[in-house]
N, C-alpha and C positions, 0 to 999 in steps of 0.2 A: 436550698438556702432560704430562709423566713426571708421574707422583704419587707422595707419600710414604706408606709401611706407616707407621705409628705406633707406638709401644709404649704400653708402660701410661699415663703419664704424657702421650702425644700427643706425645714426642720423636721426630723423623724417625730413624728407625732405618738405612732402606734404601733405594731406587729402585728400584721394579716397574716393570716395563715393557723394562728393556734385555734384550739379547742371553744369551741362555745361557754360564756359566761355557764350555762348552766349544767355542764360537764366537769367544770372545776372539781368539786366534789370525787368524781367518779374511776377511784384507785383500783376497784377492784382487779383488773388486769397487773398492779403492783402487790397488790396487799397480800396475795396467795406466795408470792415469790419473795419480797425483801430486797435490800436492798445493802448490798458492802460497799461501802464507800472508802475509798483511801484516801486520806485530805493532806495537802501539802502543809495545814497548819494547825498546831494543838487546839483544841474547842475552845478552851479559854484565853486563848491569847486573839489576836483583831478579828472584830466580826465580820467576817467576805460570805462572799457566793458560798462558799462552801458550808457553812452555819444558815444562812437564809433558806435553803433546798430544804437540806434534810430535816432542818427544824419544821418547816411547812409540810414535809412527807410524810414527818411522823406524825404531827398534829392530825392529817388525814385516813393513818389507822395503817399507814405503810412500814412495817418492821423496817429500821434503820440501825446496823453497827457502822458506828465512825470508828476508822482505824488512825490515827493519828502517828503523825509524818516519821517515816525511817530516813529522809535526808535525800538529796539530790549529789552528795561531793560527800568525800571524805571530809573529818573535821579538823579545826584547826583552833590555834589557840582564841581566837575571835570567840568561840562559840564554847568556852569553860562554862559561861553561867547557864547556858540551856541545856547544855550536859549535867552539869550540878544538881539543876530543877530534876530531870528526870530521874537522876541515881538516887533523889534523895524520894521521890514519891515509889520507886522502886524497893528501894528498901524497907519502908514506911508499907506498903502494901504488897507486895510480890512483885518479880519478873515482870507479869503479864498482868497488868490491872485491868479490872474491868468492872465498867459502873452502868448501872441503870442512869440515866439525866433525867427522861422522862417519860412516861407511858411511848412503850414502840419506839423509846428510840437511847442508845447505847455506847458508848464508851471502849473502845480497847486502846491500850497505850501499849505495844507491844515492846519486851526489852530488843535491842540489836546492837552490836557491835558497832563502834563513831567512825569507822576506819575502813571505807568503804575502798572499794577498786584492788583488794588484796586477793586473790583466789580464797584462799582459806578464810578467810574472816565475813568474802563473801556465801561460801557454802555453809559456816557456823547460821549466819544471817538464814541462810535458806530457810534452815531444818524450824531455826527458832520462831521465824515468822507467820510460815506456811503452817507449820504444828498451832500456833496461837488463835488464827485467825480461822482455822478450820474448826477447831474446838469451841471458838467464841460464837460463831456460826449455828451451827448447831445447838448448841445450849437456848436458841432463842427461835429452833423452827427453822433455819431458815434453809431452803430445798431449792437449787438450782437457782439462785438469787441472780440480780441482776448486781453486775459488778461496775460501779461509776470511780474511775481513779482520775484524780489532778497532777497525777504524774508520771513517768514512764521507766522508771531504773528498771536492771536484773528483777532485784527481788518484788517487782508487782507483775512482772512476764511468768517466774515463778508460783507466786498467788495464786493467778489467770488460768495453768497449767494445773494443778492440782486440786480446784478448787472445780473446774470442768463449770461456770458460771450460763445461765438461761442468755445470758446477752453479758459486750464487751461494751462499755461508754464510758469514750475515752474525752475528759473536760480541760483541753489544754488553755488553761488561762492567762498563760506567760512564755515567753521565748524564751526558755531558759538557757538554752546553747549559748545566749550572748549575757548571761547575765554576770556581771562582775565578780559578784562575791565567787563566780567558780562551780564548774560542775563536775561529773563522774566522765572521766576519757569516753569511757563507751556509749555516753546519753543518745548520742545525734544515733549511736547505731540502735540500743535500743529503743530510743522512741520512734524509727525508722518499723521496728517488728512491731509495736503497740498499733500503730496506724496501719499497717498487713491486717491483723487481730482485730482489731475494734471492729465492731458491727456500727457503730457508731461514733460520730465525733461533733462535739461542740467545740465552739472556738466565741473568744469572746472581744475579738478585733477583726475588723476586714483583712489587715493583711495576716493575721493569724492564719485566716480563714485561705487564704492565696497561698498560703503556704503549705499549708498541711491539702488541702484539696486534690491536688493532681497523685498523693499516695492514698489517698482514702476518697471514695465518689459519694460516700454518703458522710458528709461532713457541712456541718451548718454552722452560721454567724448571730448567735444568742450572746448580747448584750449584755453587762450588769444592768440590774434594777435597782429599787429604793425599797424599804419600809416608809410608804408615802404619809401614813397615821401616824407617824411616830415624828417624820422630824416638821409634818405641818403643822401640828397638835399644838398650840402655846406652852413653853416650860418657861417654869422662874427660873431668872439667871445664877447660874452657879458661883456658892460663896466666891469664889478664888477670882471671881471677875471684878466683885466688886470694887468700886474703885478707880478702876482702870477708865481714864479719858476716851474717849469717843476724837476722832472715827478711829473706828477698832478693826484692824485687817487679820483675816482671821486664816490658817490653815490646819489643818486636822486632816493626820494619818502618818502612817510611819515616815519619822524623819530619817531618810538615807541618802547614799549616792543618786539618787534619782531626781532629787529635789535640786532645784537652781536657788542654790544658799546664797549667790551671789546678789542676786534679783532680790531674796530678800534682804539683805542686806543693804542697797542703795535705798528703796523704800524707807528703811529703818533712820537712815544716814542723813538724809535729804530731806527728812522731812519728820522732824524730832516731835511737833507734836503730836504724830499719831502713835497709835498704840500696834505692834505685831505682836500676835497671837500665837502660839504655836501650841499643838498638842497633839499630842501621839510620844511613842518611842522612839528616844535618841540613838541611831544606829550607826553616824555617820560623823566624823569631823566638822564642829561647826563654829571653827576657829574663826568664820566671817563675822558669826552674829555675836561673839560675846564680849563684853563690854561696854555694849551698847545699853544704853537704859532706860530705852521704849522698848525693848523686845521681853516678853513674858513667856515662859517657858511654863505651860499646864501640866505636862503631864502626861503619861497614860490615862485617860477614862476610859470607863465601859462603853460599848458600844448605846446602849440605855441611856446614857449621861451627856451623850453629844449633844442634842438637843436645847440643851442647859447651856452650851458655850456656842455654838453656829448660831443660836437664834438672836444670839444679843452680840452679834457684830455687825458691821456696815459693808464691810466688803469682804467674799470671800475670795481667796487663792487656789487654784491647781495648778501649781508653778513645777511642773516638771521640765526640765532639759529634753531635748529633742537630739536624740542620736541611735543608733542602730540596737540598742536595748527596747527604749522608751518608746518607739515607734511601734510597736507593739503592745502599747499599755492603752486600754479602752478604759478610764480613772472609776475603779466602784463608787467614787461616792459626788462622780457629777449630777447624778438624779436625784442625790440626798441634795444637796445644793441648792439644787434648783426647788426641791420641796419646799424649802424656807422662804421661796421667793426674795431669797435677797441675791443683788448684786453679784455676778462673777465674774473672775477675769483667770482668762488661761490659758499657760504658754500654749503653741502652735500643734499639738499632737494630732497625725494624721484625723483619727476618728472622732475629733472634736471641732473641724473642719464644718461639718454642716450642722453644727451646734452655733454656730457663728450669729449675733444679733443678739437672741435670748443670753448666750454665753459672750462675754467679751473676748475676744480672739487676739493676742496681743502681738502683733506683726513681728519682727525680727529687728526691725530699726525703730520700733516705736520706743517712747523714754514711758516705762511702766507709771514713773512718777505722775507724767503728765495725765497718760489715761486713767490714774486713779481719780486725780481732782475734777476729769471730767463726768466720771461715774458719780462723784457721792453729788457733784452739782445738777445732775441731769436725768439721775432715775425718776422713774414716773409710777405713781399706782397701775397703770396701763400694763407696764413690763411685766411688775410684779406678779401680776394673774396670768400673763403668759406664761413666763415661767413655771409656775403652780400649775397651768395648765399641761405642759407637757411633762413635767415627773409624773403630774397624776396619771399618764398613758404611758407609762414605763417601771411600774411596779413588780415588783418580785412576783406577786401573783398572775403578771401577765407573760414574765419568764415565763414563768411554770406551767402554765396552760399549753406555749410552745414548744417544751420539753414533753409535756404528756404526752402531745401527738406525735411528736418526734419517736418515741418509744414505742408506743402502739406499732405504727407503722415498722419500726425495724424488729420486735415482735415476731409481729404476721410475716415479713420477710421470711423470717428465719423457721417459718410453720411449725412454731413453739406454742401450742395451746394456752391459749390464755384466759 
């Protein structure tokens, strides 16, 4: 397991253990092999861990096919419009589309059946999947690749199986057995054989990592990072802000069951002249906040475009509910947050616990109202560069350093020439 240096206060400052600054570069151990990624989210849709990797692997000359998500659950009618999207780029391009993005690094959307947990619909899926993704493979070189999946149905055990991959790395980023919207009957058993299988496993929470451990030994606790240039950088504020009164509480990322719409709501409620923020994708009931006529709804932006609305707020939010889902969530975008060096405040999530100080940790009986007015009266330029300072020592680039060696080593484990 990477371990964290501490600073004074017990703030994860860094990750001991990966690869030497001046080994970043040095893929050649990937770049002969490749790399099949199965991502739990289309490319173009929210920028996670899983777009930060492989965009940096192929930037370094490492062959990348993204195979983009076949689902966790059968579908339901919630999910007409993302079915919609796919049948119509399906149609519009073939079955199986497949895009260059950019030097070394590739695209497959493979067609499947929405109807998953049926016997038959899941053996059509097999043949359609396994056929795609071998094809797709190949067309780009790619020889006993190393196989990185973000999730564990049937048909990626299938993949895995037929595809005979140089190594298994398995990137559990989410508890999905408890996740609301609903998963596949058989997940807990096939993620049970993914973790048999993997030669390796990330986890991106402590107790992910508690979990998944005692069925896999070589399983480790790798963080989300930040693009630290990107949201330290000064952006002009984005047209759609204009306007808008100060102090500006600001939350950005998918709005769902996850979020305590409530929390934001009394905020809103209590205290009219400020302004709440909100942007990302509405996924979720948020019969709390409408009405109300300081709450501003943005939007979806690009990941590129954050920067333009987090920078010109005063206080930021990671107001997720704390329950046997959530408890599992390490938030991707607390070290963008903290890049901005502005103000945060954020419910109770175990892994956000020794963020406490830098990050505002908002007790269970405290009144959020009151800790805001004591944030926007009491920040100091002093915080500010702490804050600044520990995103800067949790960058995506310094993930990756300790996934390189992480690989290496299971590699050589497995006396795979490399």
């Amino acid at each position: 397991m990477v371990q964290y240096m501490s600073g004074s206060e017990g703030v994860p400052l860094r990750l001991v253990g990966g690869m030497p600054e001046s080994d970043m570069d040095d893929l050649s151990f990937l770049s002969n092999r490749g790399i099949i990624c199965l991502s739990t989210i289309d490319w173009d849709f929210l920028w996670q861990r899983q777009q930060e990797l492989m965009t940096r692997l192929a930037d370094a000359g490492v062959p990348v096919l993204y195979v983009e998500p076949l689902g966790i659950r059968s579908a339901r009618l919630s999910d007409v419009s993302k079915i919609a999207r796919r049948v119509r780029r399906w149609l519009n391009q073939g079955l199986h589309t497949f895009t260059r993005l950019a030097p070394n690094l590739y695209r497959l959307s493979p067609f499947a059946l929405p109807f998953q947990g049926h016997a038959s619909v899941d053996a059509i899926n097999r043949w359609l999947v396994v056929d795609a993704v071998r094809h797709a493979g190949k067309s780009i070189s790619l020889t006993q690749p190393v196989l990185w999946t973000f999730y564990a149905t049937r048909v990626v055990l299938d993949v895995i199986a037929a595809l005979d991959p140089a190594l298994v790395l398995y990137d559990c980023i989410d508890d999905v057995t408890h996740n609301p919207k609903g998963v596949a009957r058989d997940y807990p058993k096939t993620e049970r054989a993914l973790l048999s299988r993997a030669d390796l496993v990330l986890t991106t929470s402590s107790s992910l990592y508690a979990d998944k451990r005692p069925f896999n030994q070589n399983t480790h606790f790798i963080p989300p990072g930040a693009n630290i240039e990107q949201f330290a950088t000064p952006a002009a504020e984005a047209p759609a802000l204009a306007g808008l009164p100060h102090p500006r509480l600001l939350f950005f990322g998918g709005i769902d069951e996850r979020v305590d719409l409530q929390m934001l709501a009394t905020l809103a409620r209590r205290r009219r002249e400020w302004t709440l923020i909100l942007v990302g994708v509405i996924r979720t009931d948020i019969t709390p906040l409408l009405g109300l006529p300081n709450v501003f709804f943005a939007g979806q932006q690009s990941h590129h475009d954050l920067p333009a609305y987090v920078q010109h707020a005063d206080i930021l939010l990671v107001p997720y509910l704390v329950n046997e889902y959530t408890r599992h969530i390490y938030p991707a975008k607390i070290f963008e947050c903290l890049a901005t060096g502005k103000p945060i405040l954020a419910t109770p999530l175990p892994d956000l616990l020794p963020l406490a100080g830098p990050v505002r940790i908002l007790a269970p009986d405290e009144d959020p109202v009151l800790v805001v007015e004591n944030m926007l009266a009491e920040d100091t330029p002093l915080q500010e560069q702490e804050r600044r300072a520990i995103a800067r020592q949790n960058s995506w680039d310094a993930r990756l350093q300790d996934i390189q060696s992480l690989l290496r080593q299971a590699l050589a484990a497995k006396n795979t020439p490399t």
